[in-house]
N, C-alpha and C positions, 0 to 999 in steps of 0.2 A: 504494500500500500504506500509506497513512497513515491505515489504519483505527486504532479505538480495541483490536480486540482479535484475537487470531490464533490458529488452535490450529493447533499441528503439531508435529512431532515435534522433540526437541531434540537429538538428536543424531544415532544408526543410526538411519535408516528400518526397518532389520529389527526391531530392537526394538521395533516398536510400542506402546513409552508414549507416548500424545499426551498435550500440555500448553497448557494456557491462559495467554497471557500477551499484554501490551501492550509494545509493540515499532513503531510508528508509524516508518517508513519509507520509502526511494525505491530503486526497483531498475532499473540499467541493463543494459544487455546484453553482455556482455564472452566472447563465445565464443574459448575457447583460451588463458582467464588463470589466472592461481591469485595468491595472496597475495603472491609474493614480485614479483610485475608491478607492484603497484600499492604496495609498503611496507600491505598490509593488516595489522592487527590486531582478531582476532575478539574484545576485550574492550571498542575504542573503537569501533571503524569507524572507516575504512570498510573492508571485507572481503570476496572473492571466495566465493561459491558455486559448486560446481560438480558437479553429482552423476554424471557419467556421465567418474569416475575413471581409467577404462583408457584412454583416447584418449594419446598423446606419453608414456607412462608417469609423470607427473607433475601428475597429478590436474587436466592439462588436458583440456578437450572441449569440445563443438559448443554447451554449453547452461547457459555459466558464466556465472551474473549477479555485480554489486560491489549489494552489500545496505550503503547508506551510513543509519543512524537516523537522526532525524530527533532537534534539539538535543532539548534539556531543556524550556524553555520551550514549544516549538513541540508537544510530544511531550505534555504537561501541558493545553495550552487543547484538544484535540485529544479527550484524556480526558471532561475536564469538558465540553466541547460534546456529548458523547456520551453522559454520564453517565445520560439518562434511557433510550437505549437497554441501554445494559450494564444496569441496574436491571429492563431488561423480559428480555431476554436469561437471567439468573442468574433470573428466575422461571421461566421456561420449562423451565430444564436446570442444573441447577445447577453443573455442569461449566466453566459461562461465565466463574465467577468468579475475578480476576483477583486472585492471590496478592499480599499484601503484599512489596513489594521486586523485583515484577516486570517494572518500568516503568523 
């Protein structure tokens, strides 16, 4: 997952506003964790996913990944090695386009 750019939802999935953003990452597979297994923090990482909530009552289940970002630096050449796809991408859909402060 260490693409230049990701769209999905930020937060309820029910909600349906999807959003564009760079977010260059590694995701492992951690079935049956949540946050407090790993000392996760959803503001650094590294921090547990898990969408299939009902499993142990405690927002564990079968299908939990740890979403660790990828640093600053690494997250930045990543952009810039890419930048002429994002540049073809935002013509195509304008939607692609990767908000200031998003990264």
């Amino acid at each position: 997952m260490l693409a230049p750019v990701m769209r999905g939802y930020p937060g309820d999935p029910n909600d349906k506003q999807i959003m564009t953003m760079s977010m260059p990452h590694y995701m492992f597979y951690a079935p049956y964790m949540n946050n407090a297994d790993i000392g996760g923090d959803t503001d650094h990482g590294p921090f547990v996913i898990n969408p299939d909530n009902t499993v142990l009552g405690d927002k564990k289940g079968p299908y939990g990944y740890i979403i660790m970002p990828a640093g600053e630096a690494e997250a930045a050449k990543i952009v810039k090695a890419n930048s002429d796809l994002l540049q073809r991408l935002v013509a195509y859909k304008s939607y692609y386009k990767i908000k200031a402060g998003s990264m």
